[in-house]
Residue frames as qw, qx, qy, qz and C-alpha x, y, z in Angstrom:
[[0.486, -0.116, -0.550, -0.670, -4.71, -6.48, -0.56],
 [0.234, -0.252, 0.842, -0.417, -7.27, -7.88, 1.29],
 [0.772, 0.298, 0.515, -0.222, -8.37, -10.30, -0.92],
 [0.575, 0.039, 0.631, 0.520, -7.76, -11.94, -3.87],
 [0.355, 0.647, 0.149, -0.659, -8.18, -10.19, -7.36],
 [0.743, 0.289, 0.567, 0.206, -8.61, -11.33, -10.91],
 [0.350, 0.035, 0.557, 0.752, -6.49, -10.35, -13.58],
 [0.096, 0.216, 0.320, 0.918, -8.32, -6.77, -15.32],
 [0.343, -0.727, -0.536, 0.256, -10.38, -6.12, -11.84],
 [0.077, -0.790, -0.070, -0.604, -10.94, -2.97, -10.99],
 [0.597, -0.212, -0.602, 0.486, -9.20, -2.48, -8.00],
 [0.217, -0.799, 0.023, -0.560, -11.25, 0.49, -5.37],
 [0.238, -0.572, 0.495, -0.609, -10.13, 1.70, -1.84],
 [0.605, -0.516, 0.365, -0.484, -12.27, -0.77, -0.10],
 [0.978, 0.105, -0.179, 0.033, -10.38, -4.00, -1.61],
 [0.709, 0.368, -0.413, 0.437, -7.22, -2.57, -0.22],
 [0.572, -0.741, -0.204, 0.287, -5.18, -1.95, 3.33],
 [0.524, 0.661, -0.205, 0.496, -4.02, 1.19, 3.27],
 [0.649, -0.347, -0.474, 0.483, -1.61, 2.64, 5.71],
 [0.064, 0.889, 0.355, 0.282, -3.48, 6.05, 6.93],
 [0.642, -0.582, -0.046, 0.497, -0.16, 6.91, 8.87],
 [0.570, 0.202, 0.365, 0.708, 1.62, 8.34, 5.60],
 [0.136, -0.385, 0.132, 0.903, 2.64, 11.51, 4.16],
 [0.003, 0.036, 0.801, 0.598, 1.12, 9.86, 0.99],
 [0.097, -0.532, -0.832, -0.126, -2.30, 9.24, 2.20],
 [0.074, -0.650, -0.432, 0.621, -2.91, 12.19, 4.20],
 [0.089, 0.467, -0.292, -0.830, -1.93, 14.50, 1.13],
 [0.081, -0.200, -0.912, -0.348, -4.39, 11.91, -1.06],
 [0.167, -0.570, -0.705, 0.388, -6.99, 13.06, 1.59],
 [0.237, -0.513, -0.076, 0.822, -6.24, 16.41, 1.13],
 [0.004, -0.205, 0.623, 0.755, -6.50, 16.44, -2.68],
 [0.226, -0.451, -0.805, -0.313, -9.86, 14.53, -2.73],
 [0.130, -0.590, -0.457, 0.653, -10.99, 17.42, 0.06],
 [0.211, -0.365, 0.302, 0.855, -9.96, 19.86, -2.66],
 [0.364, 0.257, -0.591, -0.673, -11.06, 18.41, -6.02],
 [0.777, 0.203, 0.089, -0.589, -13.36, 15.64, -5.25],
 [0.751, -0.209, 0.626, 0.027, -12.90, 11.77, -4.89],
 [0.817, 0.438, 0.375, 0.013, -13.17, 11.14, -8.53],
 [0.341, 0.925, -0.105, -0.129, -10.54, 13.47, -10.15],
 [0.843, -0.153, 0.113, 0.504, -6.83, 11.49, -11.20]]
């Protein structure tokens, strides 16, 4: 995190460090290419 957060914050991309090295993120990347940033 880079920064505190209060208890039932919304917590978006730019409040966290991610690490863009992963398997995880790249295929995150991939999926929001696909289907669009908004779709869980």
């Amino acid at each position: 995190m880079k920064q505190d957060v209060k208890k039932g914050t919304l917590i978006t991309y730019d409040m966290i460090d991610l690490d863009k090295t992963t398997l995880i993120y790249q295929l995150r990347k991939e999926q929001d290419a696909m289907y669009g940033k908004y779709v869980l």
